[in-house]
N, C-alpha and C positions, 0 to 999 in steps of 0.2 A: 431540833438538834442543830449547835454549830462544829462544824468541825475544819479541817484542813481542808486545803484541796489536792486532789493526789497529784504524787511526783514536783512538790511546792515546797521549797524549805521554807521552817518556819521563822519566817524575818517578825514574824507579828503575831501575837498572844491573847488571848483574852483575862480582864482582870476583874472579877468577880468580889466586890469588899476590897478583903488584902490578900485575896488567892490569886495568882497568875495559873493560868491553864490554858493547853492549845486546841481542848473540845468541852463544849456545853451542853447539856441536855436538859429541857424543860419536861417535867412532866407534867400533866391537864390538874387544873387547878391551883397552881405554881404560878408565884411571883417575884423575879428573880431579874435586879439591874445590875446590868455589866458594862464594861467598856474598854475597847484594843487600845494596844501600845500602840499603836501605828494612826498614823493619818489615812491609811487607804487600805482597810481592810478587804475590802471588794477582790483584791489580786492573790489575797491567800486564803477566807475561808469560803465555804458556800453553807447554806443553812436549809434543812428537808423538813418542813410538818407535814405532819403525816395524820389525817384524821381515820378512823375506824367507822363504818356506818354496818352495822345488826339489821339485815332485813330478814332474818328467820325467827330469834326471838322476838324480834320487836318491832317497832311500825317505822318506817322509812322514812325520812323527811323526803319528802316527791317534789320535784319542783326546782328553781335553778338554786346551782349549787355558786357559795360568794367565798372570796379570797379572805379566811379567817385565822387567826388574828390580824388586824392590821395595826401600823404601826411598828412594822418591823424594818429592823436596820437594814441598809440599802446594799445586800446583798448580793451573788449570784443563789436565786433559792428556786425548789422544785416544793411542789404542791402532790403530794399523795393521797386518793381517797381510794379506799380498800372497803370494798362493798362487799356484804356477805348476803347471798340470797339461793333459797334450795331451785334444783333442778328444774323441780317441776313449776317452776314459772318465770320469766322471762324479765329483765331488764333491758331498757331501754334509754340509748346516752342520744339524746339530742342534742346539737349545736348549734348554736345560734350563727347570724350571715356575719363575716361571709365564708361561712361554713371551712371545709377541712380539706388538705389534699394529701394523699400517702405517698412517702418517700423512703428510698431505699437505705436501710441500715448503713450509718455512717454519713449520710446527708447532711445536712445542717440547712436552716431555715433563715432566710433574709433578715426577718426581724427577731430573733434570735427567740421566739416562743415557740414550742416544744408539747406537741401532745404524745403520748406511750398507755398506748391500750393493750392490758393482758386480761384475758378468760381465765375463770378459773374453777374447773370440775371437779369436786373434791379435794385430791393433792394436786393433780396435774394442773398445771399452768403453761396456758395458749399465748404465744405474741401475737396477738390481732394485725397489730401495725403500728406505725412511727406514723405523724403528720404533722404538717404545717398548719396554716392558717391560709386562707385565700383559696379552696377550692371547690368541688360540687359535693364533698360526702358530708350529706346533713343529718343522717340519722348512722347509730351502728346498733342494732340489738342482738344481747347477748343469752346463752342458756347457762344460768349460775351465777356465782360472783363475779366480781369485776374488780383490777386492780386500775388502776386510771391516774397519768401523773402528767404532771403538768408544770415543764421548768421554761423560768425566766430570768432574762440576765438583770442584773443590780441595777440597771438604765432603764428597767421598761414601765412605761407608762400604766402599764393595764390592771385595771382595779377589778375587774371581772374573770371569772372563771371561763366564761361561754359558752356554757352546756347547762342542760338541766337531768335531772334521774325522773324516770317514771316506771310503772309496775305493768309489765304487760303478762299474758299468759305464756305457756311455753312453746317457742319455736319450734323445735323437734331438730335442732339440729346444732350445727355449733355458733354460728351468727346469722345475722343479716346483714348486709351494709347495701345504704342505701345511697346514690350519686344522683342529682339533678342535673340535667345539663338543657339549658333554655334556650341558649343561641348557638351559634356557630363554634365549637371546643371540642378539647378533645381531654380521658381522661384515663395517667395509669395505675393502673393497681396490681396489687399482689398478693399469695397466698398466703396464712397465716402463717409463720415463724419464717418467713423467704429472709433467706436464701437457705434455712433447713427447711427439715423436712414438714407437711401437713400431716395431721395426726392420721392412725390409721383408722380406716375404714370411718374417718368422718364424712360430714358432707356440709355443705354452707351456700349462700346465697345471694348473689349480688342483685341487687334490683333496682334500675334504671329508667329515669322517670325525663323521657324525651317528647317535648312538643311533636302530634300527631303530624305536622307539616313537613320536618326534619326527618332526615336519614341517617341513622346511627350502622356503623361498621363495624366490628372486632375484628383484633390479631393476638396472636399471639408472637410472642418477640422472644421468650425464652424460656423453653420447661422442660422438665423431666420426668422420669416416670419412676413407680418403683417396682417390683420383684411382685406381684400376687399371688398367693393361693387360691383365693377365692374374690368371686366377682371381677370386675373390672373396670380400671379407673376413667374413666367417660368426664365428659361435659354436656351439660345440658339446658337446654333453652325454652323458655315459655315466652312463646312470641302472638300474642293477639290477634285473632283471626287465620291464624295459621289453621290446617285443616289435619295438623298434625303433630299435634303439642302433646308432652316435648319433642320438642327433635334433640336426637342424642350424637354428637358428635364423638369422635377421637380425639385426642389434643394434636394428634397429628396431623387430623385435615384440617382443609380451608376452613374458616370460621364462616359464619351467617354476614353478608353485607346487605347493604340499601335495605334494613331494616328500618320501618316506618313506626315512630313514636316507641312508647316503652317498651320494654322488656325484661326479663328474667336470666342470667346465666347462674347457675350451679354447676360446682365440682365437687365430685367422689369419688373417693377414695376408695382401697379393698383391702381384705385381709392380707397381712404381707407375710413375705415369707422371715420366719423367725431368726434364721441363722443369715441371713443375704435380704435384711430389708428393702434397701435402696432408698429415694430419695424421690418426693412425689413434691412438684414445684410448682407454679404455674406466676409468669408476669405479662401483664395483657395490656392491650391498647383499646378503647372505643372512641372514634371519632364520628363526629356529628357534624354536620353538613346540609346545607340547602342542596334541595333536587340541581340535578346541572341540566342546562340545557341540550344538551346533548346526552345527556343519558339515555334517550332511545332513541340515539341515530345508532343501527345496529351496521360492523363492519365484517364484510364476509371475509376471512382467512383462506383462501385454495389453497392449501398444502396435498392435496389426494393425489399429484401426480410426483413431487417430490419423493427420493427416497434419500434417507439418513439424513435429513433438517430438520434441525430445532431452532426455534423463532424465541427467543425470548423479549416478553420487553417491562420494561423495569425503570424504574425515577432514575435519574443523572444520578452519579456516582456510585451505583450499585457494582459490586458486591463490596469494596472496601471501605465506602463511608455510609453509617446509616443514618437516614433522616432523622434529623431533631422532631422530638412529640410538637412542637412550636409551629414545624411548617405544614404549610396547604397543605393537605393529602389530593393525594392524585391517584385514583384505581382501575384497576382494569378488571373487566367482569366478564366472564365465557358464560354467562346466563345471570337473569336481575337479581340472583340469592349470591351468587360467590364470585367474589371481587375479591382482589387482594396490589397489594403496590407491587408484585412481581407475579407476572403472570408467563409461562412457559407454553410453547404450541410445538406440536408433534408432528413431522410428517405423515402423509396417510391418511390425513382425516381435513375435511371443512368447519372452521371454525364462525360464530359468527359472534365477533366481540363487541364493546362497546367500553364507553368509560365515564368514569365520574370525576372528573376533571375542570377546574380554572383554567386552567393555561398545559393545555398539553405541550407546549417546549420545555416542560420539564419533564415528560418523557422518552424516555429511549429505546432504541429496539439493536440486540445483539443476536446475532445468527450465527449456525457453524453449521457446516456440507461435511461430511464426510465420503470419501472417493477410495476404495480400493481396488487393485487388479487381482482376480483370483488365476483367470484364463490365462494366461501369457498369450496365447494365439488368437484371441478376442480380444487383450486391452491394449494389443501394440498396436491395431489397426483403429480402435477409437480414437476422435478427439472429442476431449471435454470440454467444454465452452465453463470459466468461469466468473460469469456474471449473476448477479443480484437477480434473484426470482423478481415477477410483476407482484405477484402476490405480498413482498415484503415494502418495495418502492410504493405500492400504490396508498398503503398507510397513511394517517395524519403524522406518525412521529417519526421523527430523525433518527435514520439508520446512525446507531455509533460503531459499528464493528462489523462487519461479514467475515467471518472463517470457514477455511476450506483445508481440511487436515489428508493430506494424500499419504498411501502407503503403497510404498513401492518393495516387490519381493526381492528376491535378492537375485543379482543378475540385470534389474531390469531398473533404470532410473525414470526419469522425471525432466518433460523439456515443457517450459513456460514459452510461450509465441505473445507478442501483440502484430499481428501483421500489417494491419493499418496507422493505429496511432504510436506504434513501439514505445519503448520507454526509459526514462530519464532518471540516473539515478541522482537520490539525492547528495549532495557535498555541501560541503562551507560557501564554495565560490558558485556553484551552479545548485541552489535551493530550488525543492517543488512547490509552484505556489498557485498549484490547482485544488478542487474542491476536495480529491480524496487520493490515498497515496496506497499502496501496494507493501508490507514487510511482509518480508521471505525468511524465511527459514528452514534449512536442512539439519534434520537431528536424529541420533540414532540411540542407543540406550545409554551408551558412552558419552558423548561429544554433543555439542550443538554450536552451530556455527548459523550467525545471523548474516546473511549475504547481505541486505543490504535495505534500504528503502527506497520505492520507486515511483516515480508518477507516470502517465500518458504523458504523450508528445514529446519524444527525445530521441535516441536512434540506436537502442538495444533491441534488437529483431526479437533473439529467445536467449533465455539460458537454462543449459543444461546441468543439472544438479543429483546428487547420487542421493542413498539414501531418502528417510520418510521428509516430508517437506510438506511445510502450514503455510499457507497464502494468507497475511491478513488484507482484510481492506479497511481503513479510515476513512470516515468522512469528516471534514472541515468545512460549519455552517453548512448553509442551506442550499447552497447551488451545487451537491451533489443531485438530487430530485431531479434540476435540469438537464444533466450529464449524465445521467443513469441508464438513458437510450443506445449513447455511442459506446459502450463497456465491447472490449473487443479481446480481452486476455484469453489465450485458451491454455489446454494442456494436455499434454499427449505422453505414452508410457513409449520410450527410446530402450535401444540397446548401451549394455554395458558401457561406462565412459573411463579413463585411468584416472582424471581430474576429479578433485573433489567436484568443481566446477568449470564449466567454459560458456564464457560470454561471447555472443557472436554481434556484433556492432557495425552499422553501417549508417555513417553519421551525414546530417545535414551539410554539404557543401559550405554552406555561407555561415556555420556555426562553431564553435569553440566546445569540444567534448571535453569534461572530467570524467574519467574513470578512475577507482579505488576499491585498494581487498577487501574484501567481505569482514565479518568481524570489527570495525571500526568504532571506536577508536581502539579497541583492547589487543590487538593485532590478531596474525593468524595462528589456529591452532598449530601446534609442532605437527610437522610432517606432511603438511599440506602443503597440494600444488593446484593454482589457480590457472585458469588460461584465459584470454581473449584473443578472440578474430576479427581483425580490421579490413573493413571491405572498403577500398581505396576506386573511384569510379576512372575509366579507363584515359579521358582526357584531364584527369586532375594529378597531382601529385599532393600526399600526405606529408604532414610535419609531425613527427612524433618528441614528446620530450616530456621530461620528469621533472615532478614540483621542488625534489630535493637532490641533491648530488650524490646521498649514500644511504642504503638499507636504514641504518640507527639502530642495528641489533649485533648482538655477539653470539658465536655459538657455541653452545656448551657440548650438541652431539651433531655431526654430520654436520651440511652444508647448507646453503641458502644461495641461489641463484634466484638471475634474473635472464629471460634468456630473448631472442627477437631477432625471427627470421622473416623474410620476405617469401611469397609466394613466386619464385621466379626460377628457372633453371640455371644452377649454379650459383645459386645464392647463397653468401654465408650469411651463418651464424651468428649474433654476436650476444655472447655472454660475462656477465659477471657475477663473482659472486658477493655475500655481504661483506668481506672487507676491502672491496675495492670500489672505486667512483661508480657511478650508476655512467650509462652514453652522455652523450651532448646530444641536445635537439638534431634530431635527422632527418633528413626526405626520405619516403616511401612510394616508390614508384608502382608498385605490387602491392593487392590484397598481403597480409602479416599475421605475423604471429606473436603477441607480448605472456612470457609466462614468468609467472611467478613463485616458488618451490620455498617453504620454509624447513627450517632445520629444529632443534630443539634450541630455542634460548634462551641462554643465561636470564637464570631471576633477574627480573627488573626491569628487562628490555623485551619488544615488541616487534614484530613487523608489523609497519601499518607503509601502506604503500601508494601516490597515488600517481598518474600520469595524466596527461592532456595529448588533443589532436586536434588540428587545424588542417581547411585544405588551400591550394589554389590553381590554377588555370595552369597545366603543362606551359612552358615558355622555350622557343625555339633558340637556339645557340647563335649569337649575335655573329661569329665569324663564317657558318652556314651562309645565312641571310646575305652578307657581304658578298661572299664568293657567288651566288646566283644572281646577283645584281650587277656585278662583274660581267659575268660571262654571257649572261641576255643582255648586256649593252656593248659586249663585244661583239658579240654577232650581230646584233641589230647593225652594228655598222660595218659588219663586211657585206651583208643583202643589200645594203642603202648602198656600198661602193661597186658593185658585182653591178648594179641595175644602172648606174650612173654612166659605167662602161658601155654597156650595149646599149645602152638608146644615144652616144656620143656616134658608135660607131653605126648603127640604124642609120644615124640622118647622111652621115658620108658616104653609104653604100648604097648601092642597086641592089633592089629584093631577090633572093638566090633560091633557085629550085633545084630538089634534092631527085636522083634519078637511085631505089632502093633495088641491088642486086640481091637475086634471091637463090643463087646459086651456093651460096655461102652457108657453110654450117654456123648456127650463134646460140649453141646450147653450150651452158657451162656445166660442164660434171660435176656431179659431186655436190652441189652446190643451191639442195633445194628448201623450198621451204622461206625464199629470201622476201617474198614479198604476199600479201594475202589474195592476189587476186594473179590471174594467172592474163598469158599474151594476149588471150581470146576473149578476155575483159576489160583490158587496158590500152590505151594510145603508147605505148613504149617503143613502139614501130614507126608512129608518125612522129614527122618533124615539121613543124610550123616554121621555121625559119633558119636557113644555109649559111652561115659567115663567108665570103668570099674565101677565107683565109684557109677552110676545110674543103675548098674544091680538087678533089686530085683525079679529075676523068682522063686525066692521059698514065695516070699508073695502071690502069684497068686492059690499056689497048694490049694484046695481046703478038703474038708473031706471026700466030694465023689470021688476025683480023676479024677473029669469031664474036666482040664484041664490041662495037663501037655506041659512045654514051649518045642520047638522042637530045638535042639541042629545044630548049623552049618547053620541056615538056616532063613530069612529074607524075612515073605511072604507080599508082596505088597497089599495095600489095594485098591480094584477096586471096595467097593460100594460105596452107591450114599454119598454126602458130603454136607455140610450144606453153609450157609453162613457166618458165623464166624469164626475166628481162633480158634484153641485150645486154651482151658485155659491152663496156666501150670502147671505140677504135685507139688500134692502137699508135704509138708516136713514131713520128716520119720525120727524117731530116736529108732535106733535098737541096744538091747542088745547083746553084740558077746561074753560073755561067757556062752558058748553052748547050752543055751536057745533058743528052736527053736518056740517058740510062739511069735507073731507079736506084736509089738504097734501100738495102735488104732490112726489112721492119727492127727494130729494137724485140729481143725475146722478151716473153712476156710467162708468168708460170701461170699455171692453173686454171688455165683459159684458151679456149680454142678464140679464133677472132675474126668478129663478121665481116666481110670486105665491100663498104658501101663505092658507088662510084657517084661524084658531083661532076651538075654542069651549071656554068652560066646560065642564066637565061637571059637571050638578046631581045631587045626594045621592041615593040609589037607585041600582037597577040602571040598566043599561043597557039598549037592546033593539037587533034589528037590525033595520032598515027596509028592506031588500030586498037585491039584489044589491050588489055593489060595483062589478062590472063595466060595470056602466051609469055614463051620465056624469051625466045628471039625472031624477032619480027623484024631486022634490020634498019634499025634507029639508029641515025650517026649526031654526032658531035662537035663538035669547036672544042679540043685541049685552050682555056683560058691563060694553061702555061706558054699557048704560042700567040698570045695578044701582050702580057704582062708577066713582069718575070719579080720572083719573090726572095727577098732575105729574109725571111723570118723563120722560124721554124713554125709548124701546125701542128697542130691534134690529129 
């Protein structure tokens, strides 16, 4: 039959004699020339023979089946043969190499040849499968008739059918199909009518015919189940040498892996339920593989001391992308039978794994901790250490993820510490570009706000964060493994905080900090307030200053501040809000405060916020410095003039001994406390040296003559001493024309005044006149004022 092809207008005709028509039909024994209007019939009709073969009444042509008639115009045509044969004996469709591979409804084949296998039991009619050409199913045998068709486009070379029919007994069941696989492949299949349903309470049989050297795997990749009454729909395996054939699976567990040479799987079906059939599917994977070397290096898993860890590990890109059937398979095996490309480990229990693997960097391993507080008065005084078990680093493959999901009750938050290597967060201008980085997150049923990305070595001490909060870890390449020892993050359950968040920050001296709101770039949520604390070191002063001049937001409810105080008494405040300038770069002389408060804003707009901090070396006030350089160079030259006088006046004078009256009161009232060491510790009593100019021993001479000064001689004072200094003498202004009567002392406040008496001492030795200790022992004198007489005034 020629006819149209669907949804084709008819640009082109067939002209049969002098008939035009736009469908032909030959029937068997029919001889009948035609020819189109058109030059290029091939784009609007396509042409189906369709042969009948009787294997109930009648005897089967057995053997391969040939493309008949030929000679036909160069169509798109399909090939149908409709085999009739009774239940109770089996046919058999062999294909010749290089054999067949099944592809999912709606596929299409490279070279545009087309096999479509339908069963056929009675009335009911089985879709076997769709396949190609190029793959390992070389036989299919069926129980009953068989519909069998086989389309080619108008360009195809192939003069061959590439199969043959043969007569076998009856299988007992609804197929076989059977897949060769020799070398290193892998191959998928699927259930009869997939993606509907498999008949019920069928059963069928794949059989797999794998070099005994080779290791063949099954998955499953996507099935369903339906509704039963009775029995239950199973998989089942007839595996050689097994000591337990079959072994009967679930579609829901793990399949049989590093099965060695052929095997058997079958699926069965059950009675379903009439009203709530459902939907019984099954699409599989078997891949074939040489042994790997490493298949029995067995690796121990310790998880028995962990609580709430799951280890998964899984091919690169798992869960979002799944492996092409194309690529290496890579598996992981918790024992030599069940292996699978994602394999899941449980706290609580020792694992000892191992893998069937090329190139294990193409596996990965994802972990999650779970931490809650139930105690309050138990979990405020733990800290948690959140570092990578040995157990998970000690693996061959590459950590991609460690999660740590914390739940904090209400009242109680969440403080992240790194105490040694603190941390850095990531920006534009200051990127992490170490082996693994840190995202935070604080999230409640409502809201979720991503604080930020971080790495080690930076100078964020902790922060404290409200609400449940997920720590992730990333690693980047393979020098995490090296750096997995120094992990120093911990975590500890705090009291309540009013901030969403506060960062506390004590930054590298010789470095340049970025800090930025959490949520970036999408800004903060409405109504949050952020805070940071800047730890400024006592001999540095801080430079504070903002990347932008102004918030960038509007507010549609309430207010948006920026606020920054110093830690100092009487320190203000300085605030603004989002419509006014943000500060000018500032010094910080004091630990600070930068906070942050958002308001609701207008659609459209964001806070996103960031600032920077610099430090450098406190620097002393340049007119300080001057005035101390002043005044230690003033002095210096009044001591250099002061000394210059008395050794001028040393060399013109005769050396003068001092005669110390001890009759004299020389305690100042009131007036203690002036020096640290008292009279009976110090020389403030002795005088090493007498100026002529301070001799006044005839002011001393009295009316009764009870003291006269003793000439030549210098008697030490050995009674007892007080604790004060002496006050000093007071000023005398004396008449020297030859008036020998005294003027009366200048007063003097606040001081009583010791009355010393001086004498010359004349040329010769000296002698000592008796004791010292005695008060009056009649020692006389020479007044120096009746040798020389003085204009000057004295001390």
């Amino acid at each position: 039959m020629i006819k149209l092809k669907p949804r084709v207008s008819p640009g082109c005709l067939i002209r049969v004699k002098y008939a035009i028509r736009s469908e032909l039909k030959i029937k068997p024994g029919e001889n009948v020339t035609f020819t189109f209007t058109c030059s290029t019939p091939e784009k609007y009709f396509v042409m189906e023979i369709q042969k009948n073969i009787d294997c109930v009444s009648g005897l089967c042509p057995f053997g391969d089946v040939h493309l008949y008639p030929t000679g036909l115009p160069r169509l798109d045509r399909t090939f149908v043969w409709d085999v009739k044969a009774s239940t109770k004996a089996g046919l058999e469709l062999k294909f010749s190499a290089p054999w067949l591979r099944q592809i999912e409804p709606g596929e299409t084949c490279p070279d545009s040849v087309r096999y479509n296998i339908n069963s056929c039991i009675d009335t009911a009619t089985v879709n076997i499968g769709t396949f190609c050409r190029n793959g390992s199913v070389s036989r299919i045998k069926l129980l009953g008739g068989v519909i069998l068709s086989l389309h080619l486009s108008w360009d195809s070379p192939l003069t061959s059918s590439g199969f043959s029919i043969a007569n076998r007994a009856s299988i007992k069941r609804l197929c076989i199909i059977e897949s060769v696989l020799n070398g290193e492949s892998s191959v998928t299949l699927m259930s009869p009518n997939y993606p509907l349903a498999f008949p019920e309470d069928e059963l069928m049989t794949w059989q797999f015919v794998v070099p005994s050297n080779l290791r063949a795997t099954v998955f499953f990749h996507n099935y369903s189940l339906s509704n039963c009454e009775r029995k239950e729909e199973r998989v089942e395996y007839y595996i050689p040498g097994s000591l337990s054939n079959p072994e009967v699976f679930k579609l829901s567990d793990s399949q049989p892996a590093n099965i060695a040479g052929s095997f058997n799987l079958s699926l069965q079906g059950c009675d379903q339920d009439a009203q709530n059939p459902g939907v019984l599917r099954l699409l599989f994977q078997v891949v074939v593989q040489h042994p790997q070397v490493n298949e029995n290096v067995t690796h121990v898993v310790d998880l028995s001391k962990e609580r709430n860890v799951t280890v998964t590990i899984h091919f690169e890109g798992w869960p979002s992308r799944l492996p092409l059937t194309s690529e290496p398979m890579c598996l992981i095996c918790k024992d030599p039978r069940t292996c699978d490309r994602v394999l899941t480990l449980e706290s609580g229990t020792t694992y000892k794994i191992s893998f069937l693997c090329k190139d294990l960097s193409r596996l990965r391993i994802t972990a999650e901790k779970g931490i809650s507080c139930v105690d309050l008065r138990w979990c405020q005084r733990k800290i948690y250490s959140l570092v990578v078990p040995k157990a998970v680093t000690q693996l061959p493959i590459r950590l991609h993820k460690f999660i740590w999901k914390i739940l904090a009750p209400d009242l109680i938050n969440v403080e992240i510490t790194s105490p040694s290597l603190k941390l850095q967060q990531h920006v534009p201008e200051q990127r992490c570009n170490t082996s693994y980085s840190y995202g935070i997150v604080s999230a409640t049923p409502e809201t979720e706000l991503n604080v930020g990305v971080f790495c080690p070595g930076g100078s964020i001490e902790k922060i404290q964060m409200r609400n449940n909060i997920t720590v992730s870890l990333k690693t980047f390449g393979k020098g995490f493994l090296n750096e997995s020892d120094h992990q120093d993050l911990k975590m500890s359950f705090v009291p309540h905080i009013k901030d969403e968040c506060i960062f506390t920050v004590s930054p590298d001296p010789k470095a340049k900090v970025y800090l930025q709101t959490p949520n970036w770039p999408y800004g903060l949520p409405p109504y949050v307030s952020i805070s940071w604390y800047v730890v400024v070191p006592s001999k540095q002063v801080a430079r504070l200053g903002f990347s932008r001049d102004r918030m960038g937001i509007s507010c549609e409810t309430g207010r948006a501040y920026v606020n920054i105080k110093e830690e100092a008494p009487g320190a203000e405040e300085t605030v603004r809000r989002e419509d006014e300038l943000l500060p000018q770069p500032r010094d910080m002389y004091h630990d600070f405060w930068v906070n942050v408060s958002n308001c609701k804003p207008v659609e459209g707009t964001q806070l996103t916020l960031q600032f920077w901090v610099t430090f450098a070396d406190k620097s002393i006030d340049l007119g300080v410095i001057l005035a101390v350089v002043a005044g230690t160079g003033v002095l210096v030259a009044i001591v250099l003039t002061v000394c210059c006088v008395k050794k001028k006046k040393k060399k013109s004078q005769s050396p003068a001994v001092g005669v110390y009256n001890m009759n004299v009161n020389t305690q100042v009232p009131r007036k203690q406390g002036l020096f640290a060491k008292g009279r009976k510790n110090n020389e403030s009593h002795v005088y090493a040296v007498i100026d002529d100019a301070m001799v006044y021993g005839h002011l001393l001479k009295e009316s009764n003559g009870s003291v006269t000064p003793e000439v030549d001689v210098y008697r030490p004072f050995d009674g007892p001493v007080g604790s004060l200094p002496p006050s000093p003498p007071p000023f005398f202004r004396k008449n020297i024309k030859g008036s020998s009567n005294t003027e009366e002392p200048s007063p003097l406040t606040d001081t009583d005044h010791d009355t010393y008496t001086f004498a010359h001492q004349k040329s010769g030795p000296s002698e000592d006149n008796g004791d010292t200790n005695e008060k009056n022992d009649g020692d006389t004198s020479v007044s120096l004022l009746e040798n020389k007489e003085h204009d000057d005034s004295v001390e």
